[in-house]
C-alpha positions as CSV (number, residue, x, y, z in Angstrom):
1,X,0.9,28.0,-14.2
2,X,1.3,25.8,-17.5
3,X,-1.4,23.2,-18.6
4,X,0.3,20.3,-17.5
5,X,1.0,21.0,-14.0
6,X,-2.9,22.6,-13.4
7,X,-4.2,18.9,-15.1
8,X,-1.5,17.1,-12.8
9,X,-2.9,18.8,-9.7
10,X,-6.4,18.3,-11.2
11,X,-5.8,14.5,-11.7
12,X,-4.4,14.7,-7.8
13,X,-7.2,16.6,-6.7
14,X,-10.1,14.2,-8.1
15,X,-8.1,10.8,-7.4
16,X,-7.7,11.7,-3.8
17,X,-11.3,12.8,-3.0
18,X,-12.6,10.0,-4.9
19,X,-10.0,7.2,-2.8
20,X,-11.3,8.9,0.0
21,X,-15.2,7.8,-0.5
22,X,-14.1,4.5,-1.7
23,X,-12.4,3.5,1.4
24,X,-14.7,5.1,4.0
25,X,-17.7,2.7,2.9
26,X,-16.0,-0.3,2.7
27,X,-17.0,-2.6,5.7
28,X,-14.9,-3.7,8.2
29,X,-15.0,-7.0,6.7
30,X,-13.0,-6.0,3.6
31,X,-10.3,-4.3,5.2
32,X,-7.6,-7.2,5.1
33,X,-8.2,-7.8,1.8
34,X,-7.9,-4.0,1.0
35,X,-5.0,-3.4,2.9
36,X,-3.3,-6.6,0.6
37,X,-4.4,-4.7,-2.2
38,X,-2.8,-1.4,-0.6
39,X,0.8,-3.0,-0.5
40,X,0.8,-4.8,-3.9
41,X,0.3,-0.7,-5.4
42,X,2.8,0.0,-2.6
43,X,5.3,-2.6,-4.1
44,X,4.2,-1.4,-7.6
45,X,5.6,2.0,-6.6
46,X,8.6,0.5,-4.6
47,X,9.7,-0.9,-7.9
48,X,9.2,2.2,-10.0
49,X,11.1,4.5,-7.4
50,X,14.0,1.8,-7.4
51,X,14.0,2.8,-11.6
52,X,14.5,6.2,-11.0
53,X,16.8,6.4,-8.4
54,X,19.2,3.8,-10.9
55,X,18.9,5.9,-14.1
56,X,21.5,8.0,-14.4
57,X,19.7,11.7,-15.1
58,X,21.6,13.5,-12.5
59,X,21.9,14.0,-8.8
60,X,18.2,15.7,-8.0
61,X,16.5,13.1,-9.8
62,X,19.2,10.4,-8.0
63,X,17.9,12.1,-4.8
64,X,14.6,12.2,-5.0
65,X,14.5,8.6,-6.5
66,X,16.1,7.2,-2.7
67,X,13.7,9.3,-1.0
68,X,10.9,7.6,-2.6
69,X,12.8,4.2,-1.9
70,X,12.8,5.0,1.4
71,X,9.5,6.3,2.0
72,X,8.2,3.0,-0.1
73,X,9.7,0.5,1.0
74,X,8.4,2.0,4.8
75,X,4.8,1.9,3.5
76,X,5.2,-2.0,2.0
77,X,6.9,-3.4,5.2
78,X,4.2,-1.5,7.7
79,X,1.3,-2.4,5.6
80,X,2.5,-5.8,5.5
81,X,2.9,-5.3,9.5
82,X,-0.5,-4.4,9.6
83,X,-2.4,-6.7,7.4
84,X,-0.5,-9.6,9.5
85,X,-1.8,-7.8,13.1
86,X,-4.9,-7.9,11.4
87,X,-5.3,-11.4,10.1
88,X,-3.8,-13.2,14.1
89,X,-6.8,-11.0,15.7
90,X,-8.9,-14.0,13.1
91,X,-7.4,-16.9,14.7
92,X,-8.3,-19.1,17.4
93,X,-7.1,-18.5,21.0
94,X,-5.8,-20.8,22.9
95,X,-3.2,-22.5,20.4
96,X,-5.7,-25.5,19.1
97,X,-7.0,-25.2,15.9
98,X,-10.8,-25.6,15.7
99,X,-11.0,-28.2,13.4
100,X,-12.8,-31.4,14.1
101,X,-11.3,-34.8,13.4
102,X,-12.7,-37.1,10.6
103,X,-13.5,-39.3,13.0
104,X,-15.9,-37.4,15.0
């Protein structure tokens, strides 16, 4: 196995576990706001696959540039699914807003 691909799978290796601990011990408060965060990377990575899969450096690289389109642009538009499930569970029932006039 060459030196690149063993630090590439190190690099994987360490981000993963350490994106693990970060997100179990963040409170149930902060999950809206992480999941935002989640999609803007998401949308980060939508743009980069759209690069790849337009440069013209044959028809595997072509390929495998519309899978990650694909599989992209499914992880921004259900995260942004989500966060907005999320965020109505925060709003008042019953259609009135719970806002008191400035008369009262």
């Amino acid at each position: 196995m060459s030196a690149s691909i063993e630090a590439g799978l190190y690099v994987l290796l360490l981000g993963s576990v350490v994106g693990l601990e970060v997100i179990r011990r963040v409170p149930a408060l902060l999950h809206t706001p992480l999941m935002s965060l989640t999609n803007a990377i998401a949308g980060i990575s939508l743009v980069g696959s759209l690069l790849l899969a337009g440069s013209d450096r044959g028809p595997l690289t072509t390929t495998l540039g519309a899978v990650a389109v694909a599989a992209s642009s499914i992880n921004v538009i259900g995260g942004f699914m989500i966060t907005n499930r999320m965020l109505r569970m925060f709003r008042p029932s019953g259609g009135q807003s719970e806002r008191r006039s400035p008369d009262a």
